[in-house]
Residue, then its C-alpha position, 0 to 999 in steps of 0.5 A: x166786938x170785931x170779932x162777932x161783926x166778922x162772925x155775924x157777916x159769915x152766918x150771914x153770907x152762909x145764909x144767902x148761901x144756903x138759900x141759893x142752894x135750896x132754891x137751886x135745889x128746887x129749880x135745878x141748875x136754871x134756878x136763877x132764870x126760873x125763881x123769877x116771877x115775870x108776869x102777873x098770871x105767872x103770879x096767880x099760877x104758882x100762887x096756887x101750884x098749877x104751874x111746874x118750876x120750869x114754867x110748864x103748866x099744871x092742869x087737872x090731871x096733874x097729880x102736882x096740880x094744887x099739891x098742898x106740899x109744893x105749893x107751900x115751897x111756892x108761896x116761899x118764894x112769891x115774898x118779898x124778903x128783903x121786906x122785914x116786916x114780911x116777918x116768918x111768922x106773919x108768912x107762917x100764919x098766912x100760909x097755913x091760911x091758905x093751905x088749909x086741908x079742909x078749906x085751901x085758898x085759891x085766886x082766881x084771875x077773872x073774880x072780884x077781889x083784886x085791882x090795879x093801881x097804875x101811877x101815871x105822869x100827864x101834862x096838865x096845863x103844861x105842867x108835869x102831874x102824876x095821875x093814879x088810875x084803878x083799874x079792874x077786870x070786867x067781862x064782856x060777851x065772851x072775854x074781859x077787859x081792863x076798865x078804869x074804876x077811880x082816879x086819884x089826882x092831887x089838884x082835884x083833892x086840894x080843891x074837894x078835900x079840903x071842905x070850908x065849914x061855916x054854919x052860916x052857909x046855908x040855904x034857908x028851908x023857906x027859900x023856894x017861897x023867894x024862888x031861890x033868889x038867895x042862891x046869889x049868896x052861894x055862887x058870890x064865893x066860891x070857898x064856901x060853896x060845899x056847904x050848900x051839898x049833902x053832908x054825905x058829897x064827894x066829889x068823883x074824880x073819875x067824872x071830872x078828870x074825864x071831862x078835863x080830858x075831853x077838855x083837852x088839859x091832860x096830855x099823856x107821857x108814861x106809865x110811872x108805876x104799878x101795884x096791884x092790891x089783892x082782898x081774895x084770901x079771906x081775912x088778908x090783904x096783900x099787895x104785890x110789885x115788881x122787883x127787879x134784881x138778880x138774886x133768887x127773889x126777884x119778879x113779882x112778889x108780895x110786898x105787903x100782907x097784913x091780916x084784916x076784919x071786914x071792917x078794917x078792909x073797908x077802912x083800908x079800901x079808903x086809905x088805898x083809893x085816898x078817899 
């Protein structure tokens, strides 16, 4: 049993071995400095092949520009393989997705399609809060800006996601005949107040956590975390972070990838806004 630990712990170390030689290979002897993904529109360039190793940019011209046999040694390196769910096969399928010669995919900075997920931490009310914002590139006149589109704030969902449902609430369809004199039935409690919106209300937090602002209740302190969710390749969802270590893989990776319907995205753009 010793013995076939022993072995499994060399094949293993040949492996990291190997791998380091490939991307060296690739890289040249500044392999370590250059394998690493240090901006997001770094990211975007390799993922589609317009930049060389060195970080040298591809442009048209280029005959390496988008060349479909480079760019798939690229996408290699753009996972998170310590992550085992990025199984080779799933990545397998994903690239072949995406260097089709009849239909390749590309991203594309300025497009729809992708986001930002910044979790932040405020003083709310002299407490420490953790505050989710979502943002998205939006143009203005000749350029574009970040805009926040959707906040995500735990306070807020205590209160409006957890709906008190009670039949009997309910403002009856002849109340304007007593010019809404009962409305005293749905501000004397404040649990049940929900009962008396639309089926289809939800609260926006964005809206209220402006106006709480304004209020003065949220201090900003620091960025926590970020992520950025990536609908660009048809059918895929991936997600990509930040990794900071130094090995081969580091930088900004795919974390997540999952194959997806357009029903399911929009299942999946629920669970990620938390709505």
């Amino acid at each position: 049993m010793k013995a076939r630990l022993l072995l499994l712990l060399f094949l293993l170390s040949c492996f990291g071995i190997l791998k380091s030689q490939i991307v060296d290979d690739f890289l040249g002897d500044e392999g370590l400095f250059y394998s690493e993904t240090k901006q997001i529109n770094q990211f975007f360039r390799r993922f589609n092949n317009e930049e060389a190793p060195d970080g040298i940019r591809y442009y048209k011209r280029d005959k390496e520009y988008r060349n479909p046999a480079t760019r798939e040694k690229y996408l290699d390196m753009l996972f998170n393989l310590q992550n085992s769910a990025l199984t080779e096969s799933l990545r397998n399928i994903f690239k072949a997705d995406v260097i089709n010669k009849d239909s390749s995919r590309f991203l594309n900075f300025h497009s729809d399609g992708w986001f930002a997920e910044v979790k932040t931490r405020f003083s709310y009310k002299g407490e420490d809060k953790f505050v989710t914002f979502f943002l998205e590139l939006e143009q203005e006149n000749m350029g574009y800006k970040w805009v926040i589109t959707n906040v995500y704030f735990e306070p807020f969902a205590e209160v409006f996601f957890e709906k008190k449902s009670d039949s009997s609430k309910f403002l009856h369809p002849m109340s304007h005949e007593i010019d809404f004199m009962n409305l005293i039935r749905v501000f004397n409690n404040q649990t049940y107040i929900d009962n008396y919106t639309l089926k289809s209300f939800q609260a926006d937090f964005l809206t209220l956590f402006l106006y709480e602002f304004k209020q003065g209740y949220f201090e900003f302190k620091y960025v926590e975390d970020l992520k950025f969710h990536f609908f660009q390749i048809p059918g895929w969802y991936f997600e990509i972070e930040q990794f900071v270590r130094s090995d081969y893989n580091s930088g900004w990776l795919i974390s997540k990838l999952t194959k997806i319907s357009q029903e399911e995205k929009s299942i999946l753009l629920k669970y990620i806004y938390h709505n």
